[in-house]
C-alpha positions, -999 to 999 in steps of 0.1 A, spaced: 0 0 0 13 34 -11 13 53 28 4 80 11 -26 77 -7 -58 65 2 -86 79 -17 -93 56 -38 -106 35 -11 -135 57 -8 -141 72 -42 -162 103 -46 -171 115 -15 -138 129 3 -149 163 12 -115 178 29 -75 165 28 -56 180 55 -21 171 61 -24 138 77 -61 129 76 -89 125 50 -122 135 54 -154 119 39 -188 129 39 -215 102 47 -244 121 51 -252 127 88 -215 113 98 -186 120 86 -154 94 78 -124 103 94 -93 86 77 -59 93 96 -33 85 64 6 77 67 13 109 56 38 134 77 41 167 78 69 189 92 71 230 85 42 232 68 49 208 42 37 174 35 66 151 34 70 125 1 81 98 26 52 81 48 60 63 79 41 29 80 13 22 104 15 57 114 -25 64 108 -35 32 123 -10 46 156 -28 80 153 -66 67 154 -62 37 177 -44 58 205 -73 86 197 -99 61 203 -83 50 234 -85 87 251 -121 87 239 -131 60 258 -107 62 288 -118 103 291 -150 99 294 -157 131 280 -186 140 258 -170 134 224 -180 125 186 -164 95 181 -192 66 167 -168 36 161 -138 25 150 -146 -7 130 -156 -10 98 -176 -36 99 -197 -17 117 -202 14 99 -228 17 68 -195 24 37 -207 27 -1 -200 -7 -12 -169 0 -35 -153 9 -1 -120 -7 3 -127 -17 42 -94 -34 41 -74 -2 35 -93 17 58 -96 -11 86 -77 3 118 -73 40 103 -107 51 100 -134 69 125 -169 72 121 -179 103 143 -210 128 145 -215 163 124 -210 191 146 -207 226 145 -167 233 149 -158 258 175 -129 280 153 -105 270 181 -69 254 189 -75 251 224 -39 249 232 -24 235 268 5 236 279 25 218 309 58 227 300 81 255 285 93 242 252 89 250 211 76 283 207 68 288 242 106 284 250 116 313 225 89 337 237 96 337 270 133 341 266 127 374 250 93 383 269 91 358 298 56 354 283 42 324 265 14 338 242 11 364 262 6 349 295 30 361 321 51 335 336 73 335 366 112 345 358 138 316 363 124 291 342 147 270 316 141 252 288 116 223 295 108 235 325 74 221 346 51 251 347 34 258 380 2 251 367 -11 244 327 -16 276 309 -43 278 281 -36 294 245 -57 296 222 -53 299 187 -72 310 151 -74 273 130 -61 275 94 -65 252 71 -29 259 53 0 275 72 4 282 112 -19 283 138 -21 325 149 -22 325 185 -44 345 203 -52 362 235 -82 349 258 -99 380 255 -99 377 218 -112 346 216 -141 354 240 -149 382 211 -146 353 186 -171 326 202 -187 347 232 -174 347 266 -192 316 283 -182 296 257 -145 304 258 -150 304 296 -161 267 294 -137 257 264 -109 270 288 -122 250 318 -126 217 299 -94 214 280 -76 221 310 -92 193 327 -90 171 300 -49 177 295 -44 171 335 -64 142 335 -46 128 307 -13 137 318 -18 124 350 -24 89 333 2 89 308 30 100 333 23 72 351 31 46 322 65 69 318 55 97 292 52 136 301 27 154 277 42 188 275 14 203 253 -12 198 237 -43 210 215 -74 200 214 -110 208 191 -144 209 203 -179 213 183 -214 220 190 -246 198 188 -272 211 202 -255 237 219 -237 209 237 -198 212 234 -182 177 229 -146 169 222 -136 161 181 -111 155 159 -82 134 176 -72 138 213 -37 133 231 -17 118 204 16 120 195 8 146 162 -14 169 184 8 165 218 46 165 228 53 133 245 84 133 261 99 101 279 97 106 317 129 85 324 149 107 301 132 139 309 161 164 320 151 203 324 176 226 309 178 210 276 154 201 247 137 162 255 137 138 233 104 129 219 82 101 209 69 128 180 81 136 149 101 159 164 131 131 151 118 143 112 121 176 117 156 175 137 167 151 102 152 180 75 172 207 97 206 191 93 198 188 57 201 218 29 167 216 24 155 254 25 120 247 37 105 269 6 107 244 -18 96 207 -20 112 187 7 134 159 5 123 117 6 138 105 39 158 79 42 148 42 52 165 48 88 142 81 96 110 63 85 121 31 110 129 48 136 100 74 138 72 44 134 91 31 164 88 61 182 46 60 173 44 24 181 64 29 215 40 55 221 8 37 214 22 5 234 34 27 269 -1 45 268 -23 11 258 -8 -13 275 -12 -37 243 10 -46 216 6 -26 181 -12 -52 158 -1 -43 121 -27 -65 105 -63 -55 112 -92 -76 101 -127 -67 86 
């Protein structure tokens, strides 16, 4: 299979391609497909990493369930979801989510737990991360006191614009950023209370939330390693940039390269695709508790 391409497993009614994920549109539900693809500064890389999709939605739909938050996930299986019949169910077996329409809040509700990326860079000039003031003396990786919340403008192409609080509560209203503030919080410390204790720190995060019925209910994917930071808690060391079970090891490969990041970017080589589908598979096993099955049956 070409880790790359999917959509001629579902012909005809793919509505949106983002970076990694397809979308289909199947009426009252939409298909989520979460592809091989990879992405790293704002370009989709030639090179898939294998399995990386089936990592992506199996470790979504175990937050989902462990959560227990309100969310619009339907099912995972395919034999249990109504496909047009020239589906290819084999293809999309593993990869694929069958969740609810709702009305998408215009949100990144960003968290964040630790000072690194971005964060790291504003708050050595400003000691601010998106604005919000922090306490001096903090390094690099740095545990903050408590999570902060940042929001940011979605795009479809290009970066995330972050914004303040007070301009999203223009944006949405201000219960609604009120409560969208609230809940991701507690949804990033309940789930990096249980991923720290099978060894990995979630540094940040980002989460998206819609509307049905006025009810807000998590969407999209939660806690994985392409929305999230996931650092290794037995080599966590603050002062330094962590390694990462992300694909933070991609982009760290493209920077040593000539590549000038305006142009297309270069295939990777054999040894960057192994090594990053361990790093997804290591993370999917540490958070499970099961062993990554490759082959998944319809």
């Amino acid at each position: 299979m070409n880790p790359v391409v999917l959509e001629s497993s579902l012909p005809g009614i793919l509505v949106r391609r983002g970076k990694v994920r397809d979308v289909y549109d199947l009426g009252d539900r939409l298909l989520l497909v979460s592809t091989d693809r990879i992405s790293a500064f704002d370009w989709v890389l030639p090179t898939g990493i294998p399995d990386k999709g089936r990592v992506l939605n199996q470790i979504a739909a175990f937050w989902f369930d462990l959560l227990g938050e309100p969310n619009h996930l339907l099912t995972t299986d395919v034999n249990a979801m109504d496909l047009p019949a020239e589906a290819d169910r084999h293809l999309l077996a593993g990869r694929s989510s069958l969740v609810r329409k709702t009305r998408v809040v215009p949100i990144e509700c960003v968290v964040r737990g630790y000072l690194a990326g971005s964060g790291w860079k504003e708050y050595q000039k400003s000691g601010t991360v998106c604005g919000v003031k922090l306490r001096p003396g903090l390094v690099e990786g740095a545990a903050l006191d408590e999570p902060i919340f940042t929001p940011a403008t979605k795009a479809e192409t290009g970066h995330d614009e972050n914004i303040s609080f007070e301009r999203m509560a223009d944006l949405v209203g201000r219960e609604l950023a009120e409560e969208l503030r609230r809940r991701s919080i507690a949804v990033f410390e309940k789930g990096a209370s249980y991923a720290k204790a099978r060894g990995i720190l979630i540094a940040d995060t980002k989460f998206e939330w819609g509307l049905v019925d006025d009810r807000l209910i998590l969407i999209d994917e939660v806690l994985t390693p392409d929305s999230s930071r996931f650092w290794p808690a037995d080599r966590y060391q603050p002062g330094r940039g962590q390694p990462s079970f992300d694909k933070q090891f991609v982009r760290d490969w493209l920077e040593a390269t000539s590549w000038d990041k305006n142009s297309p970017p270069p295939p990777l080589p054999d040894d960057v695709v192994l090594n990053t589908r361990r790093r997804y598979l290591e993370a999917f096993e540490r958070l499970t508790g099961k062993r990554f099955e490759t082959q998944t049956g319809v």
